[in-house]
C-alpha positions in Angstrom: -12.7 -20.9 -29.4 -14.9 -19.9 -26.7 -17.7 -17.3 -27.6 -17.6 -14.0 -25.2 -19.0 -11.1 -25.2 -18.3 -7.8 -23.8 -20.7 -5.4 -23.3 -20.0 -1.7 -23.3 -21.1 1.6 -23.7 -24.1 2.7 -21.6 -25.8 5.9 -21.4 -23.5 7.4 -18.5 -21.4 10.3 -18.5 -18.5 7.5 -18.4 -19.5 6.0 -21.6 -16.7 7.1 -23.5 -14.2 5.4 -20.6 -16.2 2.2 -21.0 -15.7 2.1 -24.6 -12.1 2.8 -24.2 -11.7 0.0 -21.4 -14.1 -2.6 -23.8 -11.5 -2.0 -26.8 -8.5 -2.4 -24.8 -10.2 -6.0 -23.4 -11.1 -7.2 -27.1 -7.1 -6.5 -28.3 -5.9 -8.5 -25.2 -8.6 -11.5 -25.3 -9.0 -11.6 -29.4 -6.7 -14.5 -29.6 -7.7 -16.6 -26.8 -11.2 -16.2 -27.5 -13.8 -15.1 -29.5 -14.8 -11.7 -29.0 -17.8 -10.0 -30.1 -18.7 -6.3 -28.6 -22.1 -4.8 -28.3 -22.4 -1.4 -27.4 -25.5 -0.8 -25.3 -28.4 0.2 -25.6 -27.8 0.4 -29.4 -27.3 -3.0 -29.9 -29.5 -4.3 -27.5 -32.0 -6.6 -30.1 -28.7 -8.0 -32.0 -27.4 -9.2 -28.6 -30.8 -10.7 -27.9 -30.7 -12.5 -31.2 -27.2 -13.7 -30.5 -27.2 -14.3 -26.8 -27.7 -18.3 -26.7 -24.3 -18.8 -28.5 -22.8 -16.7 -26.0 -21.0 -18.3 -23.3 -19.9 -15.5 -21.0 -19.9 -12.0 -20.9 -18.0 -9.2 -20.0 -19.7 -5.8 -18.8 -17.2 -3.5 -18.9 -19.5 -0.3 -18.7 -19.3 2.0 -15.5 -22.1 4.3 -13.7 -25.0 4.0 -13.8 -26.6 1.0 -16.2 -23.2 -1.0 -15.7 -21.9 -0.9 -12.3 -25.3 -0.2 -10.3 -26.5 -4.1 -11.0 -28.8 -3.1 -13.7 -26.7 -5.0 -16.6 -26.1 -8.0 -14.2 -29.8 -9.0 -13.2 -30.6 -8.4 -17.2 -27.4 -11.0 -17.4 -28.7 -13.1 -14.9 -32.5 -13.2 -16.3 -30.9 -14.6 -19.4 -28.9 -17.4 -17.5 -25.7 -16.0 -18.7 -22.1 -16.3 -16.9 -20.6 -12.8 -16.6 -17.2 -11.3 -14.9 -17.1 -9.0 -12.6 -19.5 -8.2 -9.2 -23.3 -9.4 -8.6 -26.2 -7.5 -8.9 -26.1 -6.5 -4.9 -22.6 -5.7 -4.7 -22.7 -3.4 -7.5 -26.1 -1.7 -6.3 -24.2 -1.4 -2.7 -21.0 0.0 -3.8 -22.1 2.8 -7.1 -24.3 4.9 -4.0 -21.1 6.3 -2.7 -24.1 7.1 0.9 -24.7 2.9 1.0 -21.1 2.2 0.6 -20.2 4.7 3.4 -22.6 2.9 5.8 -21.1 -0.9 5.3 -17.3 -0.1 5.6 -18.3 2.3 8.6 -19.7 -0.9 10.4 -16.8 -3.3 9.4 -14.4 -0.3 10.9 -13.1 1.3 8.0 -12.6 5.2 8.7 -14.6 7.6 6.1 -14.6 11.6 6.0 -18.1 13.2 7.3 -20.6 14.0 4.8 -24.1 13.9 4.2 -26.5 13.3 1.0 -28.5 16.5 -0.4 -30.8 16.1 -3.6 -30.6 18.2 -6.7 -31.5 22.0 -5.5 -31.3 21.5 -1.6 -29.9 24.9 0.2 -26.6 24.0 1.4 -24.5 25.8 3.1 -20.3 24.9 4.4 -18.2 26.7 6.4 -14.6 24.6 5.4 -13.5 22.7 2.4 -15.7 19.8 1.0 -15.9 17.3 -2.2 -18.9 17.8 -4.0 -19.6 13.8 -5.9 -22.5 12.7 -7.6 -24.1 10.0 -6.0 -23.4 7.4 -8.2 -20.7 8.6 -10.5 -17.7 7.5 -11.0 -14.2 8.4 -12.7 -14.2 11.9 -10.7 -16.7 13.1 -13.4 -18.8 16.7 -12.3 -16.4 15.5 -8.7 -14.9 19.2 -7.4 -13.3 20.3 -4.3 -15.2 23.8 -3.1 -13.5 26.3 -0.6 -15.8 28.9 -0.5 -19.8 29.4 -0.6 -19.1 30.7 -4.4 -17.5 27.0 -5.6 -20.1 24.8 -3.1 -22.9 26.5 -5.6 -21.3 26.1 -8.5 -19.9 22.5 -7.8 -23.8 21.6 -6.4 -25.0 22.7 -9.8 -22.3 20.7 -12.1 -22.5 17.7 -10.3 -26.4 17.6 -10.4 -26.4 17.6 -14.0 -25.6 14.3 -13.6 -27.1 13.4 -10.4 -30.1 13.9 -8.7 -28.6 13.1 -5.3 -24.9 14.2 -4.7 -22.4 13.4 -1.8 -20.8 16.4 0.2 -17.8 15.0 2.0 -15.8 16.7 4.0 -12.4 17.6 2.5 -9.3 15.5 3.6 -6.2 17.2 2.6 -2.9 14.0 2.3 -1.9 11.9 0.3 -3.8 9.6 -2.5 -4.1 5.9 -2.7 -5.7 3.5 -4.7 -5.6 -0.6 -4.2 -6.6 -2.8 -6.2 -8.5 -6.1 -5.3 -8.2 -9.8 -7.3 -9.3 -12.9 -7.1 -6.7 -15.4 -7.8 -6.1 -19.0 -7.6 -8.8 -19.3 -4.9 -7.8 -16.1 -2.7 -8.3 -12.6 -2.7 -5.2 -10.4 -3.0 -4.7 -6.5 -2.4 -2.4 -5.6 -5.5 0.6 -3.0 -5.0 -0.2 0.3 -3.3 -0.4 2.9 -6.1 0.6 6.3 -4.8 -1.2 9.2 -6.7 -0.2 13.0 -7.5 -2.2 15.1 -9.5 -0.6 17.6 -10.9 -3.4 20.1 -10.7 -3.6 19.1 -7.1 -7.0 17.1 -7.7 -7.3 13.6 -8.6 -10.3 14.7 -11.2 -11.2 13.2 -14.7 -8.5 15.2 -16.3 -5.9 13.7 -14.1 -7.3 10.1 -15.0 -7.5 10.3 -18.8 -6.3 13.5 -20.4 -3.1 12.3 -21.7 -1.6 16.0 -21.2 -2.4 16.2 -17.7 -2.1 12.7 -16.0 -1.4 12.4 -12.7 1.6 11.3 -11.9 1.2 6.9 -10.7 3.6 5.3 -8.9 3.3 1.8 -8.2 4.6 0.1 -5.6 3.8 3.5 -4.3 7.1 4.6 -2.0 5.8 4.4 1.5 7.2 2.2 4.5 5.8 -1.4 4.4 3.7 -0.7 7.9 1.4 1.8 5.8 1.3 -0.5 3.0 -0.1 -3.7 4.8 -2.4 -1.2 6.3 -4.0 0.2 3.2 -4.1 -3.7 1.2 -5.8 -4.2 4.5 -8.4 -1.7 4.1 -9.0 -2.6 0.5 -9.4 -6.2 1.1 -11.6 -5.6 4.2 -13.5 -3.0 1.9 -13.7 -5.7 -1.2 -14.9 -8.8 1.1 -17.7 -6.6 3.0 -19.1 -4.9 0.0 -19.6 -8.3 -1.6 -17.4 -7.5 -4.6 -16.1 -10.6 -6.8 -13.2 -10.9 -9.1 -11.9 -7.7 -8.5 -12.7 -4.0 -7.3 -10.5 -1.5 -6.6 -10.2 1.2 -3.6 -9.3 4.5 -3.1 -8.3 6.3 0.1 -6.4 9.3 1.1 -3.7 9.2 4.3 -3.8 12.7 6.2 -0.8 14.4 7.4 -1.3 12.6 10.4 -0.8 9.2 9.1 -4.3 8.3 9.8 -6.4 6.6 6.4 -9.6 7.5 5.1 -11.6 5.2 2.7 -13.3 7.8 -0.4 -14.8 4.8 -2.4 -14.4 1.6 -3.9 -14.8 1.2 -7.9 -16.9 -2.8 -9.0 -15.9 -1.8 -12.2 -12.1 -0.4 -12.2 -11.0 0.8 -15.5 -9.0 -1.1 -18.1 -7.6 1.2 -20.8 -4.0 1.8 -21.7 -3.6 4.3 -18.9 -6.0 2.8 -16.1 -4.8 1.7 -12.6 -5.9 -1.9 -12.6 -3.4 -3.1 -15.2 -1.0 -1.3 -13.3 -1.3 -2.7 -10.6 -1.5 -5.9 -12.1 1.9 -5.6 -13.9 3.8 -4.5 -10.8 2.9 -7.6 -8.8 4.0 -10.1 -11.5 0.3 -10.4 -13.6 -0.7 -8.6 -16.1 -4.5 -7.7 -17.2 -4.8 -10.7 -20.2 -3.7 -13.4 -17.9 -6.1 -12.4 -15.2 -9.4 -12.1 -17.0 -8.6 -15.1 -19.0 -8.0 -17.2 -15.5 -11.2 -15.6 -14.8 -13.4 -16.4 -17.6 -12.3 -20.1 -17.9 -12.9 -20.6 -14.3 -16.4 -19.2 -14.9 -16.8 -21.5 -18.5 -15.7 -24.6 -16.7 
């Protein structure tokens, strides 16, 4: 058997996603290959002692130190294969303010924001989405209506931030699309239609098993709007530089127009996550993808 290793953990606020993705990837890989799983930083010097017997790896660790190109240019500077984006791709698509700027100029419409750094006055007179910077899986991510909530959502999010995103809020529908690389082309999976049922597609909706938004994929919309939004993802994936596989998010306002939020280099593979979703509803499923993927990159 082939020797791969995933890589997972990290030191982000996402860490216990990551882990929860990585041991969802070791059940669906263990009999096809051989799978060790290092959780980083801890085991670090073990995978350093092990790493010339490895022939591929698999980061599955998101934020910062896993989908900002950190892990990949320490993968590179070892020669090893490894799934997933490049270094630059990564680096590009975690800073939510870099991200805006490259699918503006491919003609990709995004809501209005700007970037503030931890403690900056701010001040908002309608609705906007306070993000980290470069967080991901909604975490510290709030909606703030008032002057009261822009404070207090400011204040969360840079806990795990030093810069955060203000975007103006976009009130619609949510999407999300995922992105593969198969058989030599890139495909825009099913449309996923999302609806939260506290109204807010935040970390709760993602994971809390009580409170998961509801996911329905192929979302119900008219095959126009569909096109249109595998359209956006795939023009979203190509310009960002992404490989393998990335996955989009965007929110259609009551006027039918759509508005790119973000793209994820990284997209989550637990039980619950949208990728293997995605994946099942167009015919695939999440085992037979990565393993196309990591034998194309053995040889």
């Amino acid at each position: 058997m082939n020797k791969v290793a995933i890589v997972t953990g990290g030191v982000s606020s996402e860490r216990v996603i990551a882990l929860r993705s990585a041991s969802n990837v070791a059940d669906l890989l263990r009999d096809t290959f051989e799978i060790t799983t290092f959780d980083f930083p801890k085991d670090i010097n073990l995978f350093l002692q092990k790493y010339h017997e490895i022939e591929l790896v698999i980061p599955v660790l998101h934020g910062k130190g896993g989908e900002d190109g950190t892990i990949q240019g320490f993968l590179e500077t070892l020669g090893l294969p490894y799934l997933f984006s490049g270094v630059q791709a990564h680096a590009i698509a975690l800073d939510k303010e870099k991200t805006k700027i490259v699918v503006s100029a491919v003609g990709i419409k995004t809501p209005q924001s700007r970037t503030i750094e931890k403690g900056d006055p701010v001040h908002y007179d309608h609705p906007v989405i306070v993000k980290p910077l470069d967080g991901g899986s909604s975490v510290a991510t709030a909606i703030a209506k008032s002057q009261e909530e822009l404070i207090k959502a400011c204040e969360s999010a840079s806990e795990h931030s030093v810069k955060l995103l203000i975007e103006d809020f976009v009130a619609g529908q949510e999407f999300t699309i995922a992105v593969v690389e198969k058989d030599g082309r890139t495909t825009a999976l099913p449309v996923i239609a999302i609806t939260p049922k506290n109204g807010f597609f935040d970390f709760s909706s993602k994971y809390n098993q009580d409170n998961l938004a509801d996911e329905i994929c192929p979302a119900p919309i008219n095959r126009e709007l569909s096109d249109k939004l595998q359209a956006i993802a795939q023009l979203a994936h190509v310009s960002l530089g992404c490989r393998h596989v990335s996955r989009t998010d965007i929110i259609v306002d009551h006027n039918g127009e759509a508005w790119f939020l973000e793209t994820n280099t990284i997209p989550g593979m637990t039980a619950t996550s949208l990728l293997p979703k995605a994946l099942i509803a167009s015919g695939s499923s999440l085992k037979e993808i990565l393993c196309g993927w990591i034998n194309k990159e053995i040889g």
